[in-house]
Backbone bond lengths (Angstrom), bond angles and torsions (degrees), N, CA, C in turn:
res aa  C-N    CA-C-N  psi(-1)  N-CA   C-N-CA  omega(-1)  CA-C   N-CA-C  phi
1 X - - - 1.461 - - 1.530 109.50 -
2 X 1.444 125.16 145.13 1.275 126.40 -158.30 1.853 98.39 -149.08
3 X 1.199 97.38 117.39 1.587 99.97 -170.03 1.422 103.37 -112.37
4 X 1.366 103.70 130.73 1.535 119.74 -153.78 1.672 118.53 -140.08
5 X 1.023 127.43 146.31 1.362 123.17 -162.62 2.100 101.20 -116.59
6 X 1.306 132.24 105.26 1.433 112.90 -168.65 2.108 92.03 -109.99
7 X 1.271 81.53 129.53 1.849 85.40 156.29 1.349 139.64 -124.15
8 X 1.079 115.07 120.72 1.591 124.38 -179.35 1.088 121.85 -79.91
9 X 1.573 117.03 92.12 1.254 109.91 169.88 1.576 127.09 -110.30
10 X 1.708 96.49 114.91 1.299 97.19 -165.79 1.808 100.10 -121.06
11 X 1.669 95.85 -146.57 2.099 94.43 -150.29 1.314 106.99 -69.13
12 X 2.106 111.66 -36.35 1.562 89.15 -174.19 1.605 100.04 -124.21
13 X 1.517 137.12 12.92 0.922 144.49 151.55 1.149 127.29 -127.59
14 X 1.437 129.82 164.96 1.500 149.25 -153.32 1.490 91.27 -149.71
15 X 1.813 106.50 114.51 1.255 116.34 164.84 1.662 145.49 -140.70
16 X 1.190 124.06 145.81 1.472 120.62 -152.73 1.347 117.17 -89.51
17 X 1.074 153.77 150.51 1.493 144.34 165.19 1.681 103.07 -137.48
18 X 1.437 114.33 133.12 1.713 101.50 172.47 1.435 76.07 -118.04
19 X 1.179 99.73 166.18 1.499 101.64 165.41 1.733 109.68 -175.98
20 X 1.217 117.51 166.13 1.388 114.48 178.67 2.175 106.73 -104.57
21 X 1.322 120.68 125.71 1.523 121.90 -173.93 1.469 102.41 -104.92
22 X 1.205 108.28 113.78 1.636 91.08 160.09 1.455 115.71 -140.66
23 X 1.458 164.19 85.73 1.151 169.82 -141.16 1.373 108.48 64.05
24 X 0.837 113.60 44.83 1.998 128.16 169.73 1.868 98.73 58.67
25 X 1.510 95.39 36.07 1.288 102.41 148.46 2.145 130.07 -96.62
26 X 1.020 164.07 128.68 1.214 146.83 -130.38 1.751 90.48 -138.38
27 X 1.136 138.76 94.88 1.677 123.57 160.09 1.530 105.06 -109.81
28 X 1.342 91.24 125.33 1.276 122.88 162.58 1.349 141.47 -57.93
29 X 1.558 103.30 115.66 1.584 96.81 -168.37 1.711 120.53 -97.60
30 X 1.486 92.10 -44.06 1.419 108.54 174.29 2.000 106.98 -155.71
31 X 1.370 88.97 154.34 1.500 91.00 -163.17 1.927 87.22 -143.50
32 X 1.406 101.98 146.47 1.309 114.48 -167.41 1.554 111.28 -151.48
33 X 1.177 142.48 129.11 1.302 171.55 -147.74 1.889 120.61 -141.08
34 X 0.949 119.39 88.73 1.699 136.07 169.79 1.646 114.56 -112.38
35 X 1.302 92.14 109.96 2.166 101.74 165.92 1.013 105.98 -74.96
36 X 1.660 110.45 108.14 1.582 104.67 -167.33 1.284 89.23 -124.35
37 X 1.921 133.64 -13.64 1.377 110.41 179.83 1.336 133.69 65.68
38 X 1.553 122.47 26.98 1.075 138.16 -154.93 2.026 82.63 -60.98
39 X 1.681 116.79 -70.21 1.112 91.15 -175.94 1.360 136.79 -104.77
40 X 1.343 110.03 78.00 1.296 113.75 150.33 1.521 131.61 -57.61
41 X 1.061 123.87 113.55 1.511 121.30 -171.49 1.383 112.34 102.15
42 X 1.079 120.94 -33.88 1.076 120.84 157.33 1.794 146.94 26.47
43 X 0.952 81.95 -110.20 1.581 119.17 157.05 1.227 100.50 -41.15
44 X 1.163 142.45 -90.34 1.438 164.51 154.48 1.527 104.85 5.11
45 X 1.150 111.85 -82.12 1.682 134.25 -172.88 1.196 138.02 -123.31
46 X 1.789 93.04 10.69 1.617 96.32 139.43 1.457 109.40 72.05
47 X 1.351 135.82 11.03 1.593 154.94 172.96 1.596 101.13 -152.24
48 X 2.018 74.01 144.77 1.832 89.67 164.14 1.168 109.41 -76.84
49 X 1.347 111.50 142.06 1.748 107.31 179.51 1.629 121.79 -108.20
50 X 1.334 118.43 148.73 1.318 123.02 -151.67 1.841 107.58 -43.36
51 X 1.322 95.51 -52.42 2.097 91.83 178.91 1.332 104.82 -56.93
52 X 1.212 133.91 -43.49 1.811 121.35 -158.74 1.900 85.86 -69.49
53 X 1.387 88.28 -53.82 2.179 78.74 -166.16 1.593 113.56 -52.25
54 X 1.397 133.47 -23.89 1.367 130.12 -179.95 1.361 107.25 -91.63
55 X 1.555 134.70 -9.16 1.405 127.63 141.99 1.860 125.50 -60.72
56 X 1.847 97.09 -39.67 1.140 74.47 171.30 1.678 127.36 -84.05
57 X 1.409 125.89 -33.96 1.048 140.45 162.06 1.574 113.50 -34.07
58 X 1.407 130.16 -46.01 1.527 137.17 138.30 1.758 107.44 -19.76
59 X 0.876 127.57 -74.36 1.357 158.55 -145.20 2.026 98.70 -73.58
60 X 1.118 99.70 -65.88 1.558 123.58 162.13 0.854 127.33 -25.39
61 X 1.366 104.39 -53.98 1.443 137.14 -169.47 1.572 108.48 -82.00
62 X 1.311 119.47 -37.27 1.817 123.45 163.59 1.567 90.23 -71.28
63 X 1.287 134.72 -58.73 1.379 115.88 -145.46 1.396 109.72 -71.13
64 X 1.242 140.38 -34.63 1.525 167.88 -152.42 1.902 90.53 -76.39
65 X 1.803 121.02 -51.86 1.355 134.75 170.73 1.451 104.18 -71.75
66 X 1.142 140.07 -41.38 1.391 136.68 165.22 1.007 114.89 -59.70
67 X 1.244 150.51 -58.69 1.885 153.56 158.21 1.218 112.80 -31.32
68 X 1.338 115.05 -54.27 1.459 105.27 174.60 1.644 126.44 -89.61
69 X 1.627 112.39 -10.26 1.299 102.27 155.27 1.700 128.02 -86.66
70 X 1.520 95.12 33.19 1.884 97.40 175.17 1.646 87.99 -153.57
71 X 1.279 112.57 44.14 1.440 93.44 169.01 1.018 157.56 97.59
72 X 1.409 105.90 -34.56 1.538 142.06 -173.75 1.602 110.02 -30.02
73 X 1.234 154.01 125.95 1.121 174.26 -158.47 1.567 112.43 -86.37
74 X 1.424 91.61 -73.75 1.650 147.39 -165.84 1.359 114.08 -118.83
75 X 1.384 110.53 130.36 1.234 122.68 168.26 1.011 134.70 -133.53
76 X 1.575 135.73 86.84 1.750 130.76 -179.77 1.660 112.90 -85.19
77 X 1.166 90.04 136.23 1.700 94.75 147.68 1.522 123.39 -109.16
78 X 1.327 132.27 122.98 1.778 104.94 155.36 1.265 109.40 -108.76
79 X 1.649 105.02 172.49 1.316 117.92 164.63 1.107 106.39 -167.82
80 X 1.884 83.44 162.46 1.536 117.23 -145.90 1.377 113.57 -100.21
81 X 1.482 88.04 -138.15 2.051 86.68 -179.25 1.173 130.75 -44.12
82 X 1.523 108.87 -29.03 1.673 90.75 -158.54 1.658 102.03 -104.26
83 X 1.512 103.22 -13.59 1.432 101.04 152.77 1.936 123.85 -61.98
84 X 0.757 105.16 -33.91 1.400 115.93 -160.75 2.172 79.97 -83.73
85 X 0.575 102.90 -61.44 2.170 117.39 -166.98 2.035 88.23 -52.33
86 X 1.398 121.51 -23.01 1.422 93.42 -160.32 1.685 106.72 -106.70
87 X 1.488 124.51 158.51 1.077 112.00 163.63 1.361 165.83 -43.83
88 X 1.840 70.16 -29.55 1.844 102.21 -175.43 1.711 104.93 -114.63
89 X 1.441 110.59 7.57 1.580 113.76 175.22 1.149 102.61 -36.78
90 X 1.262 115.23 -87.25 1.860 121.50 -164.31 1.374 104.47 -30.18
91 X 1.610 131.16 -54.67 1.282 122.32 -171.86 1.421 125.15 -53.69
92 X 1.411 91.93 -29.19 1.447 102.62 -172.24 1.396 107.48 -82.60
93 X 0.819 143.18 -3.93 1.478 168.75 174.64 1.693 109.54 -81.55
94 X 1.308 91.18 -58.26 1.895 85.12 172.27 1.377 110.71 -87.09
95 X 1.345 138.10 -18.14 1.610 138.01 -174.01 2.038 80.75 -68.02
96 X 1.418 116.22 -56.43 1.445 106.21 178.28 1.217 126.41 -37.77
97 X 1.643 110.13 -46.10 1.053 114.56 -169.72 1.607 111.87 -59.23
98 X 1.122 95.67 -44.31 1.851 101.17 -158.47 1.948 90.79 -96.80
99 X 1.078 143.74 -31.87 1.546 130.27 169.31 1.320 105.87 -46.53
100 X 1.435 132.38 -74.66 1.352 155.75 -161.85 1.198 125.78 -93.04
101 X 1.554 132.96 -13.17 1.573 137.31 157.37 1.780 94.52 85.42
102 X 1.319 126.07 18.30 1.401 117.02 178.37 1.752 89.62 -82.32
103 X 1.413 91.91 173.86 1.362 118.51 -175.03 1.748 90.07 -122.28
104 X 1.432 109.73 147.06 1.791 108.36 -151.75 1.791 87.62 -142.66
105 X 1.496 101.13 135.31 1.608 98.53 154.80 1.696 104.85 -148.03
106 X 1.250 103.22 128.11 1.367 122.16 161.88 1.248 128.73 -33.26
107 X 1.643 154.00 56.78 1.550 122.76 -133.44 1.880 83.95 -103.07
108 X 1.644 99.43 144.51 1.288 104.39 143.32 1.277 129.08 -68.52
109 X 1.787 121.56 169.73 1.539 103.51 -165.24 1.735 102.56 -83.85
110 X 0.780 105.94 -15.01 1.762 102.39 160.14 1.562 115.36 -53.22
111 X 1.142 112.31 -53.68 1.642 124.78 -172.01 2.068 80.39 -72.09
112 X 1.176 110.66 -68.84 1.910 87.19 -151.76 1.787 97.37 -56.18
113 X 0.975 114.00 -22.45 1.681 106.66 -177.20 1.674 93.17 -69.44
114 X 0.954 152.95 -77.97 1.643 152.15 167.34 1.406 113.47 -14.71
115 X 1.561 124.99 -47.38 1.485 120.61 -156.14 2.193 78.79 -107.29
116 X 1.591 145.95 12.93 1.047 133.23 162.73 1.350 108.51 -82.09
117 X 1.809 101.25 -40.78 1.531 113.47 -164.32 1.425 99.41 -60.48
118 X 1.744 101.51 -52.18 1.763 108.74 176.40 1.471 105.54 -18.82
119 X 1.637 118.05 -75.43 1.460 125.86 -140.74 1.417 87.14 -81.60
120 X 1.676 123.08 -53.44 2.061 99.84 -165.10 1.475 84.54 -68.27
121 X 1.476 148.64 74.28 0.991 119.71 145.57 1.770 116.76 -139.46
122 X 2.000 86.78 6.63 1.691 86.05 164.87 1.616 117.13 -75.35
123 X 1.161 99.29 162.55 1.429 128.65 155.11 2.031 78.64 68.42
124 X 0.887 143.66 -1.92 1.647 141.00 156.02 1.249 123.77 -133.30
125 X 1.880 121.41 166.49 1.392 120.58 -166.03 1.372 92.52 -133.83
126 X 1.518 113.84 121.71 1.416 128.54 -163.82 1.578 100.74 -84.15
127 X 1.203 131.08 142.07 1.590 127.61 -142.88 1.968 97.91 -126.01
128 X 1.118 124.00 165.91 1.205 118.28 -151.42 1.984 97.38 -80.80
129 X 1.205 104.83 130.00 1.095 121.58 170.61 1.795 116.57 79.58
130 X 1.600 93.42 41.90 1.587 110.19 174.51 1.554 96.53 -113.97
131 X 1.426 101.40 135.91 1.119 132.11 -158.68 1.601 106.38 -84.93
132 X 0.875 140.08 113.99 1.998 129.11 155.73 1.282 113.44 -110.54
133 X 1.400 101.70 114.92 1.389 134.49 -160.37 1.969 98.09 -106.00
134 X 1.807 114.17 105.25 1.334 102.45 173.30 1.257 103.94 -134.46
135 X 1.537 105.52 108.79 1.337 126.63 -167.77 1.591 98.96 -73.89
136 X 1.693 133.20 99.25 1.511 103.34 166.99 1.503 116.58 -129.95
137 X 0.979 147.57 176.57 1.237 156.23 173.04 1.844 117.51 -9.40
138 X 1.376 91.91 -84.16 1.923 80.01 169.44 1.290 111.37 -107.60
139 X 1.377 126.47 6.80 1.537 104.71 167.78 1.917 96.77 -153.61
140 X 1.541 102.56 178.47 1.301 115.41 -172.80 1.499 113.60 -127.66
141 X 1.247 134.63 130.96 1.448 137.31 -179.76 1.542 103.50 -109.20
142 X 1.540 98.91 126.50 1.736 100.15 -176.48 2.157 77.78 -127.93
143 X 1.701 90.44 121.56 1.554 107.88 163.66 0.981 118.74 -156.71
144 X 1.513 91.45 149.11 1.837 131.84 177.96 0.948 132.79 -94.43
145 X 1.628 127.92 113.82 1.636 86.76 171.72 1.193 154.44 40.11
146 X 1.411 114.81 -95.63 1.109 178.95 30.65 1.766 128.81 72.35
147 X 1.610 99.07 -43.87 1.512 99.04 165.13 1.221 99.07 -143.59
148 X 1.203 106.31 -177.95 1.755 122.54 169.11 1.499 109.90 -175.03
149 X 1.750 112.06 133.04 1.143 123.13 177.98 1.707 112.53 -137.99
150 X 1.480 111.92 149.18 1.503 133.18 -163.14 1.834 96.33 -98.70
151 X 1.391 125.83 107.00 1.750 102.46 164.79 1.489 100.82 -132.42
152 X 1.510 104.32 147.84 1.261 114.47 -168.53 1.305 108.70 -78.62
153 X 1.106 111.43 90.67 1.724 128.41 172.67 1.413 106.39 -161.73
154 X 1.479 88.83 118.71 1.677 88.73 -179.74 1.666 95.89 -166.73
155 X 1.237 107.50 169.55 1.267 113.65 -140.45 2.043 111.60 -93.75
156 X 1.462 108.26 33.66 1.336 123.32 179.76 1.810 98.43 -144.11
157 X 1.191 106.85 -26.55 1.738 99.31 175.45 1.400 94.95 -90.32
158 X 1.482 134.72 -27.18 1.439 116.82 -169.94 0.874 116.14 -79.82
159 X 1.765 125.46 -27.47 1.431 132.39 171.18 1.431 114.43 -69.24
160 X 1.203 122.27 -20.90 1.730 127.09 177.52 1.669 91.59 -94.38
161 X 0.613 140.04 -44.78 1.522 128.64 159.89 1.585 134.48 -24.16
162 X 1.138 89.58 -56.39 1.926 111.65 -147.56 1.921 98.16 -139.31
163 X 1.066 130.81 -41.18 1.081 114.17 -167.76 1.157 115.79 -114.31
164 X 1.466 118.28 83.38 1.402 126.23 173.68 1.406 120.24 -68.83
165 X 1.151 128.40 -53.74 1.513 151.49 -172.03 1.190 93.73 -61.86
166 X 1.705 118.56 153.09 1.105 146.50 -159.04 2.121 106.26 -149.75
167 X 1.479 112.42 96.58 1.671 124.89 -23.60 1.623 115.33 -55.94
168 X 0.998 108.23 172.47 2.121 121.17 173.02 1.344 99.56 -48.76
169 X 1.317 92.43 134.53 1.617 102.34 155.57 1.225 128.52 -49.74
170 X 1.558 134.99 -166.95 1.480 132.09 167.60 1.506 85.72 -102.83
171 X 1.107 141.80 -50.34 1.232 138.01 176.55 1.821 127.26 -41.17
172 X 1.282 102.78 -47.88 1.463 129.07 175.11 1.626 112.81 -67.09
173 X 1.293 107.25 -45.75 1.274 130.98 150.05 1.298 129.24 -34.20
174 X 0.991 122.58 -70.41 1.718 149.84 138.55 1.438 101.88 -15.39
175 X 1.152 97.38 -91.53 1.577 114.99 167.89 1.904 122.52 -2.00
176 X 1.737 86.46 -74.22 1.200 88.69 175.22 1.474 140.77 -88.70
177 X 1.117 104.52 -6.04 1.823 124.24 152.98 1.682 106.34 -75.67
178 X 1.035 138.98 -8.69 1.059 132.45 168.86 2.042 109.99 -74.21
179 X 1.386 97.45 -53.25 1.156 119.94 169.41 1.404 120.54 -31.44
180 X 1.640 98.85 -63.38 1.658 101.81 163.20 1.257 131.92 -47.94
181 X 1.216 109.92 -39.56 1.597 125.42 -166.86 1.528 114.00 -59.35
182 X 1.540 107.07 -55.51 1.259 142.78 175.42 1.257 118.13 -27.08
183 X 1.556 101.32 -52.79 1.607 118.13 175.69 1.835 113.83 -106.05
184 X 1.103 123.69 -22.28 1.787 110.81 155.24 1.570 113.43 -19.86
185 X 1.072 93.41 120.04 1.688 88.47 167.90 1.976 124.47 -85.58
186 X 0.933 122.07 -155.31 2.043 109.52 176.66 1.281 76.74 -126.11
187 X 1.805 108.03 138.20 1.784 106.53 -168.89 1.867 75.52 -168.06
188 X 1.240 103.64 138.86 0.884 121.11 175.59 1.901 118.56 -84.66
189 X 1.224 113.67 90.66 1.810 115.08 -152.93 1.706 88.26 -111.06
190 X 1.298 110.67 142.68 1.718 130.44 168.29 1.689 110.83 -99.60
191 X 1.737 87.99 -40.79 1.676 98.82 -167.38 1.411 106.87 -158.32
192 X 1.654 102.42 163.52 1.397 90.99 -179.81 1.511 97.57 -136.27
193 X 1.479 114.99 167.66 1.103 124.72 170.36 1.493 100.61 -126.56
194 X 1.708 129.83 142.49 0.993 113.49 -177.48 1.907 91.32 -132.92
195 X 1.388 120.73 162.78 1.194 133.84 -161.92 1.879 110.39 -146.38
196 X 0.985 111.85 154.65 1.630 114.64 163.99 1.707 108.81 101.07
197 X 1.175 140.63 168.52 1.340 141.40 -163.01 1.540 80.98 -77.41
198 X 1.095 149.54 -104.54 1.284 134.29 -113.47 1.771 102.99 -55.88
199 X 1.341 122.40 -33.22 1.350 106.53 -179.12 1.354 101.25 -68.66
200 X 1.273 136.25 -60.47 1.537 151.77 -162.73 1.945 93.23 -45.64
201 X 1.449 96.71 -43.82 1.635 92.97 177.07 1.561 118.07 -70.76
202 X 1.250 114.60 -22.27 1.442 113.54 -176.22 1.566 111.33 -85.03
203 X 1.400 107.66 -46.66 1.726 108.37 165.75 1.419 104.91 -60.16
204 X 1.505 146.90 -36.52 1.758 127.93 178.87 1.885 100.42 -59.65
205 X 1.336 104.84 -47.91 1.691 92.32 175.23 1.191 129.65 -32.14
206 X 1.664 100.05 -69.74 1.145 115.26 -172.98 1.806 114.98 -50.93
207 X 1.535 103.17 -35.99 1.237 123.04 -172.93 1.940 110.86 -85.04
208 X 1.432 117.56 16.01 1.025 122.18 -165.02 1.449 128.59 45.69
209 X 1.274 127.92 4.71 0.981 137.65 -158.67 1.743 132.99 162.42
210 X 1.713 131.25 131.50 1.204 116.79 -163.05 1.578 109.91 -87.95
211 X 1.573 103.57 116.09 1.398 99.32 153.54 1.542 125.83 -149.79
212 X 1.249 100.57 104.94 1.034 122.19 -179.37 2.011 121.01 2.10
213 X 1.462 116.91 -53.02 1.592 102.06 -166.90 1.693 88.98 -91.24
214 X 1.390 136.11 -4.65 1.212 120.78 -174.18 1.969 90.64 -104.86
215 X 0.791 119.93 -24.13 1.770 108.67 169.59 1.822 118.97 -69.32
216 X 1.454 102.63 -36.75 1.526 91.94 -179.10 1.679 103.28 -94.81
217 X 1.578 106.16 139.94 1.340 118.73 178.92 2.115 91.39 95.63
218 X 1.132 131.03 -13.11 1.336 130.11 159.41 1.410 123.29 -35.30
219 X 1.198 136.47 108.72 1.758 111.38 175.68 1.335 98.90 -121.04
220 X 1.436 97.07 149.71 1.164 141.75 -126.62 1.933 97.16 -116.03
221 X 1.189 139.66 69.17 1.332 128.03 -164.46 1.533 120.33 -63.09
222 X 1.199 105.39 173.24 1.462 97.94 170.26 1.605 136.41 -64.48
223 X 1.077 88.80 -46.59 1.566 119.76 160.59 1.619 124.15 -49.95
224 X 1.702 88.40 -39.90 1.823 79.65 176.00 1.655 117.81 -113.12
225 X 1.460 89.68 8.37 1.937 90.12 140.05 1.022 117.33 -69.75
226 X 1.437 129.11 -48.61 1.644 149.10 -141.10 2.134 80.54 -73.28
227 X 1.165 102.18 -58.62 1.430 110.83 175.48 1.027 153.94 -46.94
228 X 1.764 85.76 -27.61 1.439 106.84 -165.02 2.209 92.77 -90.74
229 X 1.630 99.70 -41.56 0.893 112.41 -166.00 1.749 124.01 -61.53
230 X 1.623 98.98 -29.63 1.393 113.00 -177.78 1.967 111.86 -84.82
231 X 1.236 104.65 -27.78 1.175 118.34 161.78 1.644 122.76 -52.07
232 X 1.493 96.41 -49.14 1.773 96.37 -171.83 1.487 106.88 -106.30
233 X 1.195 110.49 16.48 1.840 136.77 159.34 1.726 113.30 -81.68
234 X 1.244 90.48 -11.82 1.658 85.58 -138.66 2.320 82.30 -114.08
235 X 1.227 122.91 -17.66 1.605 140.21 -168.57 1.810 114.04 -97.60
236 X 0.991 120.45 112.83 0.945 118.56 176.39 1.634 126.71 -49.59
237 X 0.694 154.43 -178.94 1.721 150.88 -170.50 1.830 112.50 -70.29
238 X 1.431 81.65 -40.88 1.749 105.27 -166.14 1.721 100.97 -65.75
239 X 1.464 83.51 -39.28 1.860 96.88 -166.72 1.424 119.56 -71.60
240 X 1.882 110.75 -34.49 1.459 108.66 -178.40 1.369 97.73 -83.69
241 X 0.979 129.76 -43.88 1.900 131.33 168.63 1.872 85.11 -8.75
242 X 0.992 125.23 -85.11 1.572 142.26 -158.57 1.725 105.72 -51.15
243 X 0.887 111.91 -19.78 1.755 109.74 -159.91 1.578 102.72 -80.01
244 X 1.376 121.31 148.44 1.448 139.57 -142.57 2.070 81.81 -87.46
245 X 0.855 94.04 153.36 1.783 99.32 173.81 2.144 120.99 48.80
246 X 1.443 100.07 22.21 1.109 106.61 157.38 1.595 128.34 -136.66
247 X 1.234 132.18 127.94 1.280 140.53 -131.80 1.870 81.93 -95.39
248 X 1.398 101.47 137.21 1.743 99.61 -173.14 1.351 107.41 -73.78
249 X 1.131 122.60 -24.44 1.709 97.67 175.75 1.753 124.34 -95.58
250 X 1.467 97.32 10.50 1.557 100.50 166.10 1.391 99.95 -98.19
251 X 1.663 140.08 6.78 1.642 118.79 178.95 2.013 90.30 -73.72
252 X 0.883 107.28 -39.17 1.678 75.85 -174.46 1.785 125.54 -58.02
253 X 1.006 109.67 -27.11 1.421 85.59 170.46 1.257 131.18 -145.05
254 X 1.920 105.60 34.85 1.784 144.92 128.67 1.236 102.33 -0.58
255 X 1.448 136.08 -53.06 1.797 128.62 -147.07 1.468 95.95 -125.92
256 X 1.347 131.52 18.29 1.023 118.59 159.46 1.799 104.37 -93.95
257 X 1.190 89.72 -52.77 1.677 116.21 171.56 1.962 111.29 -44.17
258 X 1.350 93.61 -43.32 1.894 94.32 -172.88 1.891 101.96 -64.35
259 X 1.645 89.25 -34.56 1.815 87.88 178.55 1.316 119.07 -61.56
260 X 1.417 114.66 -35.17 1.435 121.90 -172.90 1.287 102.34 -44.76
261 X 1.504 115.18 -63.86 1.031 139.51 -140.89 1.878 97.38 -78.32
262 X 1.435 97.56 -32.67 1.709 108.73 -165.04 1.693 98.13 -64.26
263 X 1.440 91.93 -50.21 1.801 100.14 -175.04 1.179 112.34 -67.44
264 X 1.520 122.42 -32.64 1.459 102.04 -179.79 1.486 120.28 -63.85
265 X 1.369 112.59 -40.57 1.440 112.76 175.83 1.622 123.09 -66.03
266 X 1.381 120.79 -19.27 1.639 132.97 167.80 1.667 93.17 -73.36
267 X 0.958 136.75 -58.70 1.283 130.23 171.27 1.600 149.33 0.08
268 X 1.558 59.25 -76.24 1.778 96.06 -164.79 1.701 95.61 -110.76
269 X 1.313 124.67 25.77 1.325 134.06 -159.65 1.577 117.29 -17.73
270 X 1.304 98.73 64.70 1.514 136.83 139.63 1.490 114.98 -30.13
271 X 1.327 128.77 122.54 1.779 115.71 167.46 1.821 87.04 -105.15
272 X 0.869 143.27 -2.20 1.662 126.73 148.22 1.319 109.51 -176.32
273 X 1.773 131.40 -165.76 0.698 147.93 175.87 1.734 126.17 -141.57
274 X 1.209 104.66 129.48 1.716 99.24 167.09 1.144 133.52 -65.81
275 X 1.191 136.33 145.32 1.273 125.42 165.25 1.268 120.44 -103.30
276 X 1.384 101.46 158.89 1.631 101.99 -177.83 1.790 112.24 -156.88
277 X 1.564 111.49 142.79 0.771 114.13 173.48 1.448 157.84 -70.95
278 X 1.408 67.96 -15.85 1.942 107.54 -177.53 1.717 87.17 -65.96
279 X 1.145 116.72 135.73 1.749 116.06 148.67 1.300 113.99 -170.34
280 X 1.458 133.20 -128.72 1.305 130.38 -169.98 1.629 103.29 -66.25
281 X 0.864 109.17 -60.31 1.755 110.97 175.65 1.327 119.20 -27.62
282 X 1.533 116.50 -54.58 1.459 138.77 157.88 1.736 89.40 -18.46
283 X 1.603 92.87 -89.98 1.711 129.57 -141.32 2.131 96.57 -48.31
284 X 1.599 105.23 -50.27 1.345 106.75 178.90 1.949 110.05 -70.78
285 X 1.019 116.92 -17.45 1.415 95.34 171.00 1.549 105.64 -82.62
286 X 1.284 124.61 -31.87 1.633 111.06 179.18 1.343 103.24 -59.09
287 X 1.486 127.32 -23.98 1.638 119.78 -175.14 1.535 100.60 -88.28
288 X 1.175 106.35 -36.80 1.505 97.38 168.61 1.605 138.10 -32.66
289 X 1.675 93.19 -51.80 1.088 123.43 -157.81 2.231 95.06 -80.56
290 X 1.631 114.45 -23.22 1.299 108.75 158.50 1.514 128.73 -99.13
291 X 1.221 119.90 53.07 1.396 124.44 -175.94 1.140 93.75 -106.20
292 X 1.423 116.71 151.72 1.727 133.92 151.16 1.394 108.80 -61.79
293 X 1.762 87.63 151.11 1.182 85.29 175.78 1.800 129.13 -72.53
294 X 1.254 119.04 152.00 1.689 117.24 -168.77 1.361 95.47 -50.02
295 X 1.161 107.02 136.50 1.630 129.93 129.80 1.438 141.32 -67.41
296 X 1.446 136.16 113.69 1.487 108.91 170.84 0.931 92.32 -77.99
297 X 1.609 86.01 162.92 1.807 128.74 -177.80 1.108 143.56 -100.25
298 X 1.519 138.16 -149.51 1.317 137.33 87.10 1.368 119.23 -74.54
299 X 1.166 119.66 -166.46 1.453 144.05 164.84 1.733 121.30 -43.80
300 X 1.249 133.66 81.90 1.522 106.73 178.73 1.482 121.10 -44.98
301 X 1.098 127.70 144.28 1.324 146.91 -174.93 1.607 95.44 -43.07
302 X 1.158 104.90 138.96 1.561 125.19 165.22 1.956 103.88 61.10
303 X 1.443 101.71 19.84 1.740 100.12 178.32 2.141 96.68 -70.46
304 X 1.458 90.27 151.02 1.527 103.41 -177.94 1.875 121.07 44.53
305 X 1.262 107.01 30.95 1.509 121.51 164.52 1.451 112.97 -129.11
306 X 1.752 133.61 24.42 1.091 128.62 -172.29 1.939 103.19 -96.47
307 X 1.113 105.08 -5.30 1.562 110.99 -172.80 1.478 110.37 -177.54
């Protein structure tokens, strides 16, 4: 057994997993969630910018004291889009490396679609033409079996995109479900499984509230996306902040994300989806759990030159 700490750091959250691995079994010790917004700006200009990196580095800095007050062995981080989208990603990647003693991998969206399937795929065997749906920040992984694809739509670039207005227009709205559509691929889907906070946030709605063993295995209908989505379309910023089963610093960019999620199932004419908890977090602690042991070093390349 190999007790390991994995972190996901992706566009609009930064997240913790300790957990104990032992025969591609995963138990959970502690699990942790920070809106850190790594990419804000993003999209736009193509660098992490100095405030998102000292939230996450904030953030780091608890998780790095959490790992080692349970043990932790092993330590991964990955990251996603907005690492991969910025100029100074990689640097920021080695300043991690060498601040915090994590061990860091870059995944393409091929690789995070591979290491999601990894994690929803303990303790079950995803059957031909089940869908994994991972709605995240700047991009989305739709996989099969069989295939898997990365498209840049995700639910912090679509809102810097398309949703200026406070709440969205019907137009803006429009807008950005169009967006989705555009890039869906024609895929032959039976079922879906969907993963990542914005679904997990849409089942606590529906569910009045987040709790964890009644959200995973939740499904998620078509209809009460359609519902969920026109609802938190329809609330000013101030107002979804307040709503029972949504975490206040994901209402800002909740309704870009509810569309994702809305269109994929109009799509792929889906009558719902499960949710599940298992996902990338899962998938990087099983990789966690095969790393060598650390080496000291030098410096990874480009550490403390990312900003």
């Amino acid at each position: 057994m190999t007790r390991v700490a994995a972190v996901d750091l992706g566009t609009n959250s930064t997240r913790l997993l300790v957990a104990d691995v032992e025969d591609g079994r995963v138990e959970e010790l502690d699990r942790e969630t920070v809106i850190t917004r790594l990419g804000e700006g993003v999209d736009r200009r193509r660098r992490l910018l100095p405030e998102p990196i000292a939230r996450v580095r904030n953030t780091l800095t608890d998780f790095r004291r959490r790992a080692e007050e349970l043990g932790a062995e092993r330590t991964l981080l990955v990251a996603t889009s907005a690492v991969r989208d910025a100029e100074n990603g990689e640097a920021f990647l080695g300043e991690i490396e060498w601040s915090y003693g994590f061990d860091t991998e870059l995944l393409s969206g091929d690789e995070e679609a591979a290491m999601t399937l990894r994690g929803a795929s303990v303790g079950r065997e995803l059957g031909p033409g089940t869908l994994l749906l991972d709605v995240g920040g700047g991009s989305t992984e739709l996989t099969l079996p069989d295939f898997r694809v990365s498209l840049d739509v995700g639910s912090v670039r679509l809102t810097e995109r398309f949703l200026a207005s406070d709440p969205p227009t019907s137009e803006e709205l429009a807008a950005c479900r169009e967006a989705v559509r555009a890039v869906l691929p024609d895929l032959d889907v039976r079922h879906a499984i969907g993963v990542a906070g914005t679904i997990t946030t849409i089942a606590a709605l529906e569910l009045g509230g987040y709790h964890r063993d009644r959200v995973h295995g939740h499904r998620i209908t078509r209809e009460a996306a359609e519902r969920q989505l026109e609802r938190l379309a329809s609330l000013p910023l101030e107002e979804r902040r307040e709503l029972p089963g949504l975490e206040g610093a994901r209402a800002p960019v909740i309704v870009a994300g509810a569309a994702i999620v809305a269109e994929a199932l109009r799509f792929f004419a889906l009558d719902e989806l499960e949710v599940s908890e298992h996902d990338l977090l899962t998938g990087a602690a099983l990789a966690a759990a095969e790393l060598p042991e650390r080496e000291e070093g030098d410096a990874p390349p480009g550490a403390y030159t990312c900003c």
